[in-house]
Structures are given as C-alpha cells and as structure tokens.
NUZAPA-927924 format. One record per residue (C-alpha): residue in three letters; x, y negated, z. Coordinates in steps of 0.5 Angstrom, whole numbers, plus 500, padded with zeros to 3 digits. Example, Ala and Ser with C-alpha at 12.3 -4.5 7.8 and 13.67 -1.06 7.14 Angstrom:
BEGIN
ALA525509516 SER527502514 
***
This chain:
BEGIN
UNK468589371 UNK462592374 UNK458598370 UNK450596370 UNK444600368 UNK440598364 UNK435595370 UNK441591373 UNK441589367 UNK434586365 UNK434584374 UNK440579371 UNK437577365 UNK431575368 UNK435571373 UNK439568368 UNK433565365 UNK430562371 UNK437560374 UNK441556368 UNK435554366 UNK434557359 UNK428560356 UNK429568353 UNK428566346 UNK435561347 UNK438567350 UNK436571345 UNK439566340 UNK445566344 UNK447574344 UNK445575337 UNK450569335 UNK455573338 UNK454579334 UNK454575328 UNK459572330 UNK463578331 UNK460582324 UNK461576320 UNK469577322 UNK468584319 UNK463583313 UNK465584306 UNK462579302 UNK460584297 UNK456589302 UNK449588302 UNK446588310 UNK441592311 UNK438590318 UNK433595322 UNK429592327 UNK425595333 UNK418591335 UNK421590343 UNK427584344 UNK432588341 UNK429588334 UNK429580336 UNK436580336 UNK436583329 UNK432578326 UNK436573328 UNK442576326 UNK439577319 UNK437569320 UNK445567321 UNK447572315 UNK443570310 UNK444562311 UNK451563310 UNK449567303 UNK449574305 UNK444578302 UNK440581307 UNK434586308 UNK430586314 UNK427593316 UNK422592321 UNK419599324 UNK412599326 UNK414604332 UNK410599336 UNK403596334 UNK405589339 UNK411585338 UNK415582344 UNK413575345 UNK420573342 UNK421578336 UNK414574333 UNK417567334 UNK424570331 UNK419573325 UNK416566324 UNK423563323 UNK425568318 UNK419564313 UNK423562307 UNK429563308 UNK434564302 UNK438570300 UNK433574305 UNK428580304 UNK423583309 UNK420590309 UNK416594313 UNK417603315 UNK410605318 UNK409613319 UNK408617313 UNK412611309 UNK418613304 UNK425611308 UNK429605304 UNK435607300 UNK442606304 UNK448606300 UNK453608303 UNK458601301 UNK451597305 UNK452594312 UNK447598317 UNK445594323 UNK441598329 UNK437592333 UNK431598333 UNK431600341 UNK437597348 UNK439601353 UNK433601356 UNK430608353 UNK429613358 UNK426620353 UNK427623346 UNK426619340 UNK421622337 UNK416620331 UNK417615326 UNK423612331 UNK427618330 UNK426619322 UNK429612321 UNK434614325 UNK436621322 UNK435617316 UNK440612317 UNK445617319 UNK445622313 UNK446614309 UNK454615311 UNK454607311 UNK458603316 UNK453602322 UNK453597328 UNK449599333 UNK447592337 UNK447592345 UNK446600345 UNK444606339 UNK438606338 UNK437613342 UNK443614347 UNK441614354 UNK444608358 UNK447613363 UNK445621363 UNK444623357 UNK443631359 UNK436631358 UNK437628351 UNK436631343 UNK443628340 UNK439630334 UNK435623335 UNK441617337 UNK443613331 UNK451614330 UNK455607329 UNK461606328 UNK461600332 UNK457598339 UNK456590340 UNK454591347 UNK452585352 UNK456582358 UNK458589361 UNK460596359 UNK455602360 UNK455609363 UNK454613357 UNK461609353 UNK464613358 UNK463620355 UNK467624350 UNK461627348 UNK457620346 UNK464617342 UNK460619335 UNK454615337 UNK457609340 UNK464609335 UNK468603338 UNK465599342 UNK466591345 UNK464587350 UNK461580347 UNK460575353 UNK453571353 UNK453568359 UNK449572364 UNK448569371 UNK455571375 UNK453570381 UNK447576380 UNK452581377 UNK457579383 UNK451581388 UNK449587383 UNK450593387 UNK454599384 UNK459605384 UNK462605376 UNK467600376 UNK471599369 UNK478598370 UNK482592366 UNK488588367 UNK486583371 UNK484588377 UNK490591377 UNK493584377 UNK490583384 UNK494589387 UNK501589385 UNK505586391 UNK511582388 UNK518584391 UNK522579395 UNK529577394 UNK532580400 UNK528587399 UNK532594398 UNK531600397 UNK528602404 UNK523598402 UNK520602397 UNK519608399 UNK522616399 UNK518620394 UNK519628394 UNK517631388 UNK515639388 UNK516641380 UNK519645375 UNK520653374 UNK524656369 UNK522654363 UNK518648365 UNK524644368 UNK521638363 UNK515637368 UNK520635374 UNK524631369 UNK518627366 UNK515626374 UNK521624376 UNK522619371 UNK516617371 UNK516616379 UNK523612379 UNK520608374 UNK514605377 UNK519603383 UNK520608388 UNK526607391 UNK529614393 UNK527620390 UNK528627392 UNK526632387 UNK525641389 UNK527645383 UNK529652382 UNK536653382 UNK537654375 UNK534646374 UNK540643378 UNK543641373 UNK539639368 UNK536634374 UNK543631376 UNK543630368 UNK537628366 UNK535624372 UNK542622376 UNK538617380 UNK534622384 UNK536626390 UNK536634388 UNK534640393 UNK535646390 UNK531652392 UNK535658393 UNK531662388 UNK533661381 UNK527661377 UNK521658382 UNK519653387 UNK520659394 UNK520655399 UNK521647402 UNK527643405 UNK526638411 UNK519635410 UNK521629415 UNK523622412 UNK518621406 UNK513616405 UNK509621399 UNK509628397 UNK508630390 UNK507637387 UNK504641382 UNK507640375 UNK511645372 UNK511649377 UNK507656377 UNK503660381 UNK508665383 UNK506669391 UNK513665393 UNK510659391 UNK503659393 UNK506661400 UNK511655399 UNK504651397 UNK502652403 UNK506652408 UNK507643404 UNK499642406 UNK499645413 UNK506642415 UNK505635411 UNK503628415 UNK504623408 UNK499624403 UNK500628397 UNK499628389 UNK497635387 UNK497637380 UNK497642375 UNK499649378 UNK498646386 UNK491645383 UNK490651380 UNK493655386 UNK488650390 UNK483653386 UNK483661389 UNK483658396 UNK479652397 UNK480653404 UNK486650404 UNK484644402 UNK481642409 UNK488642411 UNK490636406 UNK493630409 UNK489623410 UNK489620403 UNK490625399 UNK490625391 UNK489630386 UNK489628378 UNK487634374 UNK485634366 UNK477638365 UNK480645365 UNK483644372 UNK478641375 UNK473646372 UNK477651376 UNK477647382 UNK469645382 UNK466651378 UNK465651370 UNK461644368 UNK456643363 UNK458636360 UNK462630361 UNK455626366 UNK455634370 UNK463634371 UNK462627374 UNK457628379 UNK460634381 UNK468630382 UNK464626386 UNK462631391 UNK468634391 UNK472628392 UNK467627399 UNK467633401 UNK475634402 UNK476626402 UNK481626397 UNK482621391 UNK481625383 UNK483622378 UNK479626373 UNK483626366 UNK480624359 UNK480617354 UNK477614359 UNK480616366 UNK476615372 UNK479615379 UNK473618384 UNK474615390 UNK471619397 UNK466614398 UNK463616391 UNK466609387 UNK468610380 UNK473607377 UNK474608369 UNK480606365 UNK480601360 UNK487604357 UNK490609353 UNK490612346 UNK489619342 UNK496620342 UNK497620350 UNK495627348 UNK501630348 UNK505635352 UNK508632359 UNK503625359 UNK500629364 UNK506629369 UNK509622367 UNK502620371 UNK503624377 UNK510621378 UNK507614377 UNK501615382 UNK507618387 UNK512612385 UNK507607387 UNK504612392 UNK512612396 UNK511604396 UNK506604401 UNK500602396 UNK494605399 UNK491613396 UNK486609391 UNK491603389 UNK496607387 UNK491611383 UNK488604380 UNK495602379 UNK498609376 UNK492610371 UNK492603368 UNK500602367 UNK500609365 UNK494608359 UNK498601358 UNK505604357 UNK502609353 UNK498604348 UNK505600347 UNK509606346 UNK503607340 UNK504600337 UNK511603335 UNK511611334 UNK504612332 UNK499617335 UNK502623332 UNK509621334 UNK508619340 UNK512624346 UNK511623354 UNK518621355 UNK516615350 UNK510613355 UNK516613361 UNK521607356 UNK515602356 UNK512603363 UNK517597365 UNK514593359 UNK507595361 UNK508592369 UNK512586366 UNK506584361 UNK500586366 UNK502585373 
***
C-alpha cells in the first residue's frame, strides 16, 4: 500500500470527483459515514459527543458526523472554531443541514472566548485541520488544542490531528498538536504514523476506505510504501513435490562469543525455520556443544578459539552469509570480520556486533558483496551513520547510507522499515511491544538470512523477513502476552505466521 502526502492525496480526491463521477459534498458524506461508522462501534451510549470542527473540509467531516450521531439519539454538541472568517463551500451546506436536528446543539470559540467544559467520560471528536497543514498551531487553534488535551477525555482525530505535519514534523511545536487516542484516516496511511515520537498524537490509527479513484493512487508516484499481507503474498514462491534440500540454499551463520551462545541459537533456528535448506553455523569452540544440542539440524564449524569467532572456514559453496549476533568486537574477530567482506562473493546479512565493528571502519563497507543487507536497531544505526536527531532525520540519513554503499537497511522499531538503495521505503504493517525482548532482534537476522539462502532477492528476503517476523510475533503475543512473550516464542509461530500469510 502506497504512502501519500498530503498533496497526492487532494490530486486524488479531486480526480475521484471528476472521474466517478460524484460531487465533493457525497464524498464528504462518504467519508464522514465511515467514521461514524467505526465511532458508532466504539460509542458508550452514556458519553456525550462533543464535536470540534474547523472552518476547511475537515470540520465538514465533522458535522456530518455530528449529523449521523445525533439521528440515531446521541447527545451531540458541535464546537465550531472561528479560525477562519470563510467557511468551505462544503462545511456551509453541511451547517444547513444541521438546522433542527434533535439531540444536537451548536456553539461557537472565537479569540478571547472561555473554552467549553470537557469531562473527562465525554467523546472528543477532532475534525478541526487534515493533513494538510504545513506551520505551527498558533492563536485561537492551539488554545482549543491544549484545551482539549489537558480535558483527559478519550480523543478521535479525523483523517489527521489537528496539528501533526503529514510528513516531517521536526520544525513543529508538539506543545500545539491534538493528542488522540484513535486516528480515523482516509484511503491510505501517512508518513507521520511511522514515527515513535508522533504515536502520543496519533494513538492507534485505521485506514477507512471511501472509495478514492484506484487508478490515481496506482499512477501516484511515491518511494513510502506500507508493507501488508497481500504484498508478501505476491512474493512467496510455492515448493514443488520433487524439490530437495539443494534446492533451498546453504546458509552460513557467523555468531556467538562466550556468553552470548544464545544469539547463534536463535539465528540458527530462526533461519531453519524459514526454510533454508542447509545451515552451517561458526561458533567458538566452547559452543560446539550447545549448538549440535539445541539445533541438531545445523552443521557446526568450531573455531579454534574457545571464547570468539577468530577466524573463517571454507567460504565456497553457500548461497548466503550472515553475521554479527552475539558476536563481539574482539581484534581477532574484527580481522575475521574482515577477511568475510573482502573474500565473500554472496550476499551478507550484518548485524548487531558486525555493524558496530562496521562502524569504526566504514571503509570496508566498499568491499560489501552486490546485495548486501544490514538490520540495525536506532543505536547501532546512530554509530553506523552518526548521531540523529529524530525518527524524520534517522530516515533521511538510512536512505543515504543505503545509496551510498548499495546495501538494503532494514532500520528496527514498531514500524520496521526496509530502505532500499534506490531510496524506496517499505514500513511493516506487524509487530507488537512485546517484540521488545532480548534476541527478537537475532531471530529476524536468521529469517532474512533463511530467505536469503533460498535464492529471494536482497529486498524480498528483507520484505519477507520483516512481515513474517512481526506476524510470528503478534501470534505469539495472542497466547504469552506482551510481557511474557520470549524470542524463542517468535521462532515457534513462524511456521504459523508463513502458513496463514503466504
């Protein structure tokens, strides 16, 4: 699913209008009936529903939706803000039709006027300002905002918070932004829902389909994609009956040091159970053992040292490299690590300790095989790229770094993005908090590396890992919860999360 900005988005209503063909007040209507829709679902019936609307299109929404609520017997007060002397054409006919309406009461908020009182059991409707805002709040707008959010009432923000920026937010003041509970936004995701620091504005957020002209989102041009079920659908390539296991690739794990046997485990089972067909695993010596126990279908390569990774076996005859998790920044290693660039000729997966050691010689990442991947977590990429400001900054600067060395990132977070070369983004559509464990991070370095070994490309083998990793771990979720979930749960339900996605 394509991400839009906000002009893309007015581009594609306006040719929805022209093209169906429909008038904009019966798209209006269209849209606000889905957000009734979803709020009537949500609704205590004893809650009075206080509605805040805007003098543009988005307060339209509003009173329509106030409209719908009060015919079916909910109390209703619209607060129309005069931020604006000239309603939308659309806002003033939606104004008429409220004339007589049962249940339902209007007031206005002009500068210098006394904020109406919220309770905190009320329902907060924000249909004040879309997505299409590109300055600061200020004036009248941002009172009824901080009003709003001091009231400690249960918000839904319409389409956008009133105040959020729909893509870079860094020039913003966060103090003006409405913070909503829930975002009812139309027809697409947007950037701004992809960033840690706006989630206490946008709340949970859902996509409610009006109907927007297809064919003009298909033409839209646009590198932000949202990674779903079906995309990943399109890519998975169904096993044949007289396949074997030569037909899915030989992986080789790089991982562990004493202490941290655990990340090669979890790696190693990770990238069996995401159907590559030989593995071969690196550790230390002292780990022999509890490879050959814990994963009996890998192959294991014991180093000659008993506590790191110093050196590399033959590298001939694999079809994919991993490395990193659990694995140190000892001087042996570091050489180890890159004596694997200069002399690999299939792509890699680095992580964890390969990318820090990456990042004190950034030089070597000129040798990187063609298709490379790296899958740091903020800190690893801050080290890799140099200390970033926010989630908007961290971004630009992963799409930079990807062209520069012509390597995939697969950036971490609750909205995982993969970063391609060609600047396209791709963010995850699955995942939950309680991925936030110890070793979640190594189980999706040896699912990209399983996938990898099967002979997917560098960007599929991302898509396919990221999806499947965040799904296994929302089914694992469902049964152990956020705080009980482990990594090795997200490592049972990968069958499952291929089996019921693919």
């Amino acid at each position: 699913m394509k991400i839009l900005n906000a002009t893309q988005i007015r581009e594609i209503d306006a040719t929805t209008i022209a093209s169906e063909p429909i008038a904009s007040i019966d798209l209006m209507e269209r849209a606000a009936r889905k957000c009734y829709d979803w709020i009537r679902r949500k609704l205590r019936k004893h809650k009075t529903v206080k509605i805040f609307c805007g003098m543009g299109n988005n307060g339209g929404d509003g009173l329509v939706i106030a409209r719908m609520l009060a015919g079916t017997g909910h109390k209703v007060i619209v607060y129309k803000v005069l931020h604006s002397d000239r309603p939308s054409e659309d806002f003033a006919i939606n104004e008429k039709r409220l004339q007589g309406i049962k249940n339902l009461h209007i007031e206005t908020i002009a500068d210098g006027d006394a904020m109406p009182v919220i309770d905190p059991e009320d329902l907060v409707v924000d249909a004040m300002l879309g997505s299409g805002l590109s300055r600061p709040l200020e004036g009248l707008l941002s009172r009824v905002v901080m009003h709003i959010n001091a009231a400690h009432a249960v918000v839904v923000a319409i389409d956008f918070p009133s105040g959020l920026f729909c893509e870079d937010n860094r020039e913003n003041n966060y103090k003006h932004i409405i913070k909503a509970d829930y975002t009812l936004t139309f027809q697409v995701p947007k950037l701004a829902f992809m960033f840690a620091s706006n989630d206490q504005y946008v709340g949970q957020w859902f996509i409610l389909d009006i109907g927007l002209d297809a064919e003009a989102i298909r033409k839209a041009d646009t590198k932000n994609h949202f990674l779903q079920a079906s995309d990943v659908r399109s890519l998975y390539r169904p096993r044949r009956k007289f396949a074997h296991k030569g037909h899915y690739g030989h992986a080789y794990l790089v991982a562990g040091s004493y202490g941290k046997a655990g990340a090669a485990v979890l790696s190693a089972k990770a990238a069996l159970r995401s159907g590559a067909g030989l593995l071969t695993v690196q550790i230390p010596n002292s780990a022999y053992q509890v490879i050959q126990t814990a994963v009996p279908e890998a192959m294991c390569m014991a180093d000659d040292h008993p506590q790191i990774v110093s050196g590399l076996g033959n590298l001939e005859n694999y079809n994919a490299i991993g490395v990193g998790p659990g694995l140190g920044k000892h001087d042996q290693t570091t050489r180890a690590l890159k004596l694997l660039i200069q002399n690999s000729t299939v792509p890699m997966v680095l992580d964890a300790d390969a990318l820090n050691i990456l990042a004190e010689n950034l030089t070597w990442c000129g040798f990187l095989p063609k298709g490379s991947i790296f899958t740091p977590h903020p800190g690893e990429f801050d080290r890799l790229a140099a200390k970033t400001t926010d989630e908007h900054d961290r971004l630009e600067k992963a799409v930079e770094l990807a062209h520069r060395f012509q390597v995939h990132i697969v950036l971490k977070g609750a909205h995982t993005v993969v970063v391609c070369p060609d600047g396209r983004c791709f963010f995850n559509s699955t995942g939950n908090p309680g991925m936030g464990t110890g070793g979640s991070g190594d189980v999706l370095t040896g699912m990209i590396l399983g996938w990898l070994a099967q002979n997917y490309s560098p960007l599929h083998s991302c898509l396919l890992g990221v999806y499947l990793h965040g799904r296994a771990g929302d089914l694992a979720a469902n049964r152990k919860g956020f705080e009980g979930l482990i990594a090795s749960d997200i490592i049972d339900m990968i069958p499952k999360a291929i089996k019921t996605t693919v």
